[in-house]
C-alpha positions as a printed Julia matrix, in Angstrom:
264×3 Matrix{Float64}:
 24.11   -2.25  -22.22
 21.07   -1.94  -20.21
 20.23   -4.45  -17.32
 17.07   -3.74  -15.12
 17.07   -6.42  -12.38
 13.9    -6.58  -10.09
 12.81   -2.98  -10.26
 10.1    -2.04   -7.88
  8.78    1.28   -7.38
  5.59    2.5    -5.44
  3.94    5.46   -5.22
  2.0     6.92   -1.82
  2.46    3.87   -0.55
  0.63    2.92    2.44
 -2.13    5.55    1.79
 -5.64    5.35    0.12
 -3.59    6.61   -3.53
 -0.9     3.82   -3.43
 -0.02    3.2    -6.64
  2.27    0.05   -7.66
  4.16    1.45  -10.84
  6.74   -1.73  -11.44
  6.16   -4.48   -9.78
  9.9    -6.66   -9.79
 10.51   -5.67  -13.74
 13.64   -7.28  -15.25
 14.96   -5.93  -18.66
 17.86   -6.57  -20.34
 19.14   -4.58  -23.78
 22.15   -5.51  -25.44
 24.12   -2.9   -27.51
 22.7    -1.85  -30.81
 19.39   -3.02  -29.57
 16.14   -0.44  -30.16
 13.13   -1.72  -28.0
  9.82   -0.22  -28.46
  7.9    -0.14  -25.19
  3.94   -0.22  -25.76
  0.8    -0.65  -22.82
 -2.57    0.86  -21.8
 -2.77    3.65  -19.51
 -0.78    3.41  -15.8
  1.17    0.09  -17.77
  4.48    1.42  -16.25
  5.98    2.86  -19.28
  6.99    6.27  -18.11
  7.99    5.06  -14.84
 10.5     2.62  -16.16
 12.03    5.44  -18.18
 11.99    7.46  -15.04
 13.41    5.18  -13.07
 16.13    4.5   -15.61
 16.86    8.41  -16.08
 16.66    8.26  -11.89
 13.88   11.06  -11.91
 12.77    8.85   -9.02
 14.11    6.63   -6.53
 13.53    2.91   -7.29
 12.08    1.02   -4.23
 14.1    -1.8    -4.42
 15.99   -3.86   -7.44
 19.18   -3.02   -9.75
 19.55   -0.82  -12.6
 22.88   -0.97  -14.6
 24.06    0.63  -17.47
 27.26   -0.46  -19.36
 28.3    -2.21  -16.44
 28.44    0.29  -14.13
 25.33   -0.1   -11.09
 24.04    3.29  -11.69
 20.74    2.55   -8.8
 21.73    4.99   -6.46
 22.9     8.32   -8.94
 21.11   10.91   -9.2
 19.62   12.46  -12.29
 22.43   14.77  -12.93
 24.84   12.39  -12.08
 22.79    9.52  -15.14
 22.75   12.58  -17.5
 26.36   12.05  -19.27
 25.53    8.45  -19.81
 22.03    9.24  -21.57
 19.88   11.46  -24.06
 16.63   11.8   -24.05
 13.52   13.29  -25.93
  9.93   13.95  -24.29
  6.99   13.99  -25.6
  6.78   17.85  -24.96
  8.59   19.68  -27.8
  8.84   22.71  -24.62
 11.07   20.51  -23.12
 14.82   19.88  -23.64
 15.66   22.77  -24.83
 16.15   26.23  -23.91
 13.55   28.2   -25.87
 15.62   32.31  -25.38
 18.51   30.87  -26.53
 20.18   30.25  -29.97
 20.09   27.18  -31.93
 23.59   27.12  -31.62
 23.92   27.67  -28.13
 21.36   24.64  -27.58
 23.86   22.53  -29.62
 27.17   23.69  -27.68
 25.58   23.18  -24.29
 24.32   19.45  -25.62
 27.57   18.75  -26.76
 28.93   19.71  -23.13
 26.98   17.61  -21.25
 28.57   15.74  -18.49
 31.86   17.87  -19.18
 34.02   20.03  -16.63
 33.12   23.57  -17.45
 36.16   26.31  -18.44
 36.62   29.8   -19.32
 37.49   28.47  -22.44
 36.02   30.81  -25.72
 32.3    29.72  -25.47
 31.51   28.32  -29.09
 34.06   27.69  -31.79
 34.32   28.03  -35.51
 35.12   24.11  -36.0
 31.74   23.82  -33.64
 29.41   26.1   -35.54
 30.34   23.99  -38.82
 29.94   20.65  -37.18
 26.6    22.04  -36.03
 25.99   23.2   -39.13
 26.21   19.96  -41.14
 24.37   17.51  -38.4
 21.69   20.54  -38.77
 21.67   20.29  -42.47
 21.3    16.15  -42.09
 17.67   17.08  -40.91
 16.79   18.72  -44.08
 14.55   21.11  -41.88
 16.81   24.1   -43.25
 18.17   24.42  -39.88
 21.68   25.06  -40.4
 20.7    28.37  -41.8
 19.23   29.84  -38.75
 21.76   28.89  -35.88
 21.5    32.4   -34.54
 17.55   31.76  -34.18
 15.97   31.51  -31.0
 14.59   27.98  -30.61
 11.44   29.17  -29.26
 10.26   30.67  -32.5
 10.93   27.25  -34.3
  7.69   24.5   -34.93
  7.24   21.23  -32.81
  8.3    19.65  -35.63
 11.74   21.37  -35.68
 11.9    21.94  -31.99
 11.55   18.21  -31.58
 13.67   17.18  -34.44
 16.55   19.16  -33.02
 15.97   17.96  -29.21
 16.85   14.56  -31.0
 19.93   16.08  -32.49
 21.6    17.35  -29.06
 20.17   14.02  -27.34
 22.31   12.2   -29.83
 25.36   14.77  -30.29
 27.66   12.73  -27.88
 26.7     9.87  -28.82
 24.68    8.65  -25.48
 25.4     5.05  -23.68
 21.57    4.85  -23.73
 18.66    7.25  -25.99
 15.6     7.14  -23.99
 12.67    8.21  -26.24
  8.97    9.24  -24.16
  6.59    9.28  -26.7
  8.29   11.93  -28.71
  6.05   12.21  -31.5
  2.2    12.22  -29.65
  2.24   15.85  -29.2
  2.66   16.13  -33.21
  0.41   16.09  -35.99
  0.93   12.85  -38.42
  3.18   14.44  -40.78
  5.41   15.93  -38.75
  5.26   12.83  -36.05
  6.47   10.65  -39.19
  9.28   13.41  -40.54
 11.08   12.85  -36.77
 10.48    9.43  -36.93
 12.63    9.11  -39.95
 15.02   10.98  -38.25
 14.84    9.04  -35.17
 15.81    5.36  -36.86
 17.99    7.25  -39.64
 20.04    8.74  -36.26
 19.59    5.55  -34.23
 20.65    2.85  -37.35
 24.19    5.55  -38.21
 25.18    5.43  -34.68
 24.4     2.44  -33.11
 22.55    3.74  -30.5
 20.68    1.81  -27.87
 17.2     2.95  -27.27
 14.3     2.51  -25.08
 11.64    4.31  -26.92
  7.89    4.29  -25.58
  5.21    4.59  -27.92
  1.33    4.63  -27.9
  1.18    3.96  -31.77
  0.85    0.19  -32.21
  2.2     0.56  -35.96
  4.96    2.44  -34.62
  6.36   -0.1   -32.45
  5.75   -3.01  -34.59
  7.77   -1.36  -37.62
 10.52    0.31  -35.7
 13.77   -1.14  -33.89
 13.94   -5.23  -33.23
 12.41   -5.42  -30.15
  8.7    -5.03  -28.37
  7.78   -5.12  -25.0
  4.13   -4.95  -23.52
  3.25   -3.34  -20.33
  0.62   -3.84  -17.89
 -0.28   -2.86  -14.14
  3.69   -2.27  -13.89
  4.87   -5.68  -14.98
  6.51   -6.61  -18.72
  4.1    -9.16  -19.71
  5.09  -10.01  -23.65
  8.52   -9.54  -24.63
  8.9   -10.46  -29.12
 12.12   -9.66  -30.96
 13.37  -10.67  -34.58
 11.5   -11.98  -36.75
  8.31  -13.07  -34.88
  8.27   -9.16  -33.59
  8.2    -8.19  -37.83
  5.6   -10.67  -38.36
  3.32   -8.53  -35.92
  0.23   -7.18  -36.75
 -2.12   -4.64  -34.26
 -4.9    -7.18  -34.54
 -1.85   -9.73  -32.97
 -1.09   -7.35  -30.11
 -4.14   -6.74  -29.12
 -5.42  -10.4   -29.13
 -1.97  -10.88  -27.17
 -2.59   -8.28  -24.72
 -6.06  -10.21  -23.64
 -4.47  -13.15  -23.59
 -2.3   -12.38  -20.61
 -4.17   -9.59  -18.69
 -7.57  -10.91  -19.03
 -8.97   -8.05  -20.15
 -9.52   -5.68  -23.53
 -7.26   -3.15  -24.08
 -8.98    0.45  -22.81
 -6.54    3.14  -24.48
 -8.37    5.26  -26.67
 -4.73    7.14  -28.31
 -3.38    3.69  -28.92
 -6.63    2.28  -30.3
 -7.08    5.42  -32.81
 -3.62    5.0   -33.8
């Protein structure tokens, strides 16, 4: 579904704050597959989501999605083929307007627009039930402005509209590190009870070692913008933090120094 071939990307290059992001980075997801992406600080894990979602320009290298080279199109242009949820619960939605105008304008995305009657009956019920699905109690207040709802429910129902049309690709940043541990786990549920229905292929980068070791079937490490342990299956489920870690000094040659992923 997802084939990265020999990614590069630089920032301020050639000045005294050159920065070397990914350094040749090859990735390949298959459909279905949910890969956790963990790494210290400046590891590259943002970037390569970036440079999928084409926030940036890659240097050099390939990026394809369902066949289709998509290297060169611009964020807009990558925006019908993906979803995706930041770690900001601010972001992805459209805090003075309606829950239900959030939903239709999800739902629309990477569609032809038309004078056509702006939100339906049939739509506000099929709202209504994915809403209810949460069990947040959202399907009562579709005519609620999303900026009075928590980060909990703000971020719960970015993952509903990033997952409405049923993206090629869900592209998770960290979604749950702005949220306290409750509500962090409440989305989480959400996010492999959504990802296992569907089918959905997701990238989804995480500072909680836990996290990645219990979620999806794959883990990748980062470091100094290179992939440098890729585990899947059954090795990946035999994981424990004490592993990773012992892992990551293995092949960087140092000790981990990220405080968030140590305390988690």
């Amino acid at each position: 579904m997802l084939n990265v071939k020999d990614v590069c990307k630089t920032f301020n290059a050639g000045t005294i704050n050159e920065k070397r992001a990914l350094v040749n980075v090859n990735l390949h997801l298959a459909p279905g597959d949910f890969v956790t992406v963990i790494g210290g600080n400046g590891a590259g894990k943002s970037t390569l989501m970036n440079m999928v979602a084409g926030v940036y320009p890659i240097d050099s290298g390939v990026i394809e999605l369902d066949g289709k080279d998509i290297s060169l199109l611009s964020e807009p242009a990558r925006a019908k083929y993906l979803g995706r949820v930041f770690q900001d619960p601010m972001m992805g939605t459209a805090a003075d307007m309606q829950i239900v105008e959030n939903l239709a304008m999800a739902k629309r995305r990477g569609k032809a627009r038309t004078l056509a009657w702006g939100v339906t009956k049939a739509e506000k019920d099929e709202y209504a039930e994915r809403l209810r699905e949460l069990g947040l109690g959202l399907e009562k207040r579709l005519t609620s402005k999303v900026g009075l709802l928590s980060g909990g429910q703000r971020q719960a129902l970015t993952l509903l509209m990033a997952t409405l049309t049923e993206p090629k690709l869900l592209l998770l940043d960290e979604h749950t590190a702005a949220l306290d541990p409750k509500t962090a786990a409440k989305v989480l549920e959400l996010t492999e009870k959504i990802v296992s229905e569907h089918h959905l292929t997701t990238l989804m980068v995480t500072h909680n070692m836990n996290d990645a070791i219990r979620l999806g079937n794959r883990l990748i490490m980062m470091h100094e913008g290179r992939i440098i342990y890729d585990v899947a299956g059954e090795k990946k489920r035999a994981l424990t933090v004490a592993d990773l870690l012992q892992k990551f000094e293995e092949v960087s040659g140092g000790e981990l120094a990220n405080d968030r992923m140590l305390l988690s």
